[in-house]
N, C-alpha and C positions, 0 to 999 in steps of 0.2 A: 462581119463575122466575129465572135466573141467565143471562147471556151470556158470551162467550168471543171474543173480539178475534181478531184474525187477529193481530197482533201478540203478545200474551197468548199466544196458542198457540204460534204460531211460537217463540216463544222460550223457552217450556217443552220444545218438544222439540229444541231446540237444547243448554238445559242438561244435558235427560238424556241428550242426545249426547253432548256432550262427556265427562259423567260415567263412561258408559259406555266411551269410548275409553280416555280415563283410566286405570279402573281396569283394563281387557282390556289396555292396553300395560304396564301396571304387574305384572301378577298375570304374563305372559307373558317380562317382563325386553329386551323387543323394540319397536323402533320401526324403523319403512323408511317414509321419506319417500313413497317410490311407494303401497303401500298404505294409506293416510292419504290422499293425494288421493284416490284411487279412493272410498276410505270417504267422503271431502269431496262426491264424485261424487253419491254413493248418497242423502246427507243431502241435498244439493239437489233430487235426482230426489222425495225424499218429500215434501219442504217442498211443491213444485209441486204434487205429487198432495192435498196436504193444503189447499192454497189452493181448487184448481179443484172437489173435491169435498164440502170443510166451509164454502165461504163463500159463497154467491150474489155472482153475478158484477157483478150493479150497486154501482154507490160511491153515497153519502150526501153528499152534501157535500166529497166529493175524497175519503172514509174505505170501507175495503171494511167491508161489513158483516158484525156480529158472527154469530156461529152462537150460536141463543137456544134454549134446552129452557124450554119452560112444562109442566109436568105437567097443566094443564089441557088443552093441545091436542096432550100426544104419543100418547094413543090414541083410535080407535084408526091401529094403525101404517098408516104408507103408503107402501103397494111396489105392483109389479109382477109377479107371477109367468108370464106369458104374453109369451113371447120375441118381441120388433118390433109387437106389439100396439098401441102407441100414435104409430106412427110418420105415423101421417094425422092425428096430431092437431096437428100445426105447421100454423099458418096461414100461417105463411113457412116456403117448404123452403128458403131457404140456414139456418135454425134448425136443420133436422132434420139437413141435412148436415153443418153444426158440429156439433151432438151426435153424429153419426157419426165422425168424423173426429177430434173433438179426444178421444172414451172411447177411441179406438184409441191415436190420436199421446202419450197421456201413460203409455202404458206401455210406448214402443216402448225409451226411456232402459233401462228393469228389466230387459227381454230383454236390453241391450245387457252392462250393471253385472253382474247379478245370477252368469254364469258367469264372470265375468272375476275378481270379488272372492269370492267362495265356490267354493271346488273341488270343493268336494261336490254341489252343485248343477251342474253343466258339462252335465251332461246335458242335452238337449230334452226330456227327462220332467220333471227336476225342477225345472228354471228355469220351464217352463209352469205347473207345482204352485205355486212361489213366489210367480208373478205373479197365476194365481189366487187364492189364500189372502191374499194381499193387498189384492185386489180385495173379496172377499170379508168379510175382515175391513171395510174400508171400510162398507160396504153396509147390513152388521149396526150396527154404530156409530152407522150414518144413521138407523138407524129413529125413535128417541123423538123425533127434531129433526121440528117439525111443516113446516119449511121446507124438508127434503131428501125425497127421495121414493127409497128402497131399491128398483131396477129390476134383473133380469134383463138385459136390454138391456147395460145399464154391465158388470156380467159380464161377460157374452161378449164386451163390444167389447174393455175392459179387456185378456182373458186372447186377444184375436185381437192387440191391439197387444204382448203380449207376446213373441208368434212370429214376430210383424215384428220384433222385434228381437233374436229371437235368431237368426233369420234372415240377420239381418246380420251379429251377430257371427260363425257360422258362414263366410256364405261372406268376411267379415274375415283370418278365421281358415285357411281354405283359401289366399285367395291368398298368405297371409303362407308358408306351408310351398312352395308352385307356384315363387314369386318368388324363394327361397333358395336 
């Protein structure tokens, strides 16, 4: 069994950030202030999705709790495959609405980021792909954790808050060309 701090992680992927900027500014001979935030942008928008999906939301003692793999209890896995299936099973709906609302609201950021700092992605096909694949990615990761539950659900809310935001960016983007 081993566990993994929200701290501990956090900051593991903060180094391999950094490291990663690093060496991408270094190897490219280029630095622009403006791209660096946006990138700063992007690191915060994951850090959030990396809290709200790898760490159950109660605190211990003022501490968020660690994400723990026991090999005894990671199979077998537990997902979801049947989309809204489990959504009668909140015994409090303001529960069920937070879970609707917040798998939406945390990838509405990624629609926003994700065409703004990659130009290859601009697209609504491939920004939606991105925020998918990320989601996705997510999902899979979750499975050996006997504490996270890999859902369907998270999916699609995931990759619908991505279109919210790139929705925005979009009509962002429209008034900005209207208004000139």
């Amino acid at each position: 069994m081993f566990s993994v701090s929200f701290t501990a992680g956090s900051c593991a992927v903060l180094i391999g950030w950094l490291l990663y900027r690093s060496l991408n500014c270094t190897i490219k001979k280029s630095f622009s202030i403006k791209h660096e935030a946006l990138q700063l942008l992007m690191l915060v928008n994951l850090l959030v999705i990396y809290r709200m999906t790898f760490h159950p939301f109660g605190k211990v003692n003022g501490q968020v709790q660690p994400l723990i793999f026991d090999a005894a209890t990671a199979f077998p896995f537990r997902m979801n495959l049947i989309p809204f299936v489990n959504l009668g099973d909140y015994e409090i709906k303001s529960e069920m609405w937070l879970n609707l609302i917040g798998n939406c609201a945390m990838f509405i950021p990624t629609g926003i980021i994700v065409p703004i700092l990659y130009p290859k992605c601009k697209s609504f096909k491939k920004t939606v792909l991105t925020g998918f694949l990320i989601s996705l990615t997510i999902e899979l990761i979750q499975l050996p954790f006997a504490v996270r539950c890999s859902d369907v659900d998270d999916l699609i809310l995931n990759t619908a808050g991505c279109i919210i935001g790139y929705g925005i960016y979009a009509l962002a983007k429209r008034r900005k060309h209207v208004s000139v």
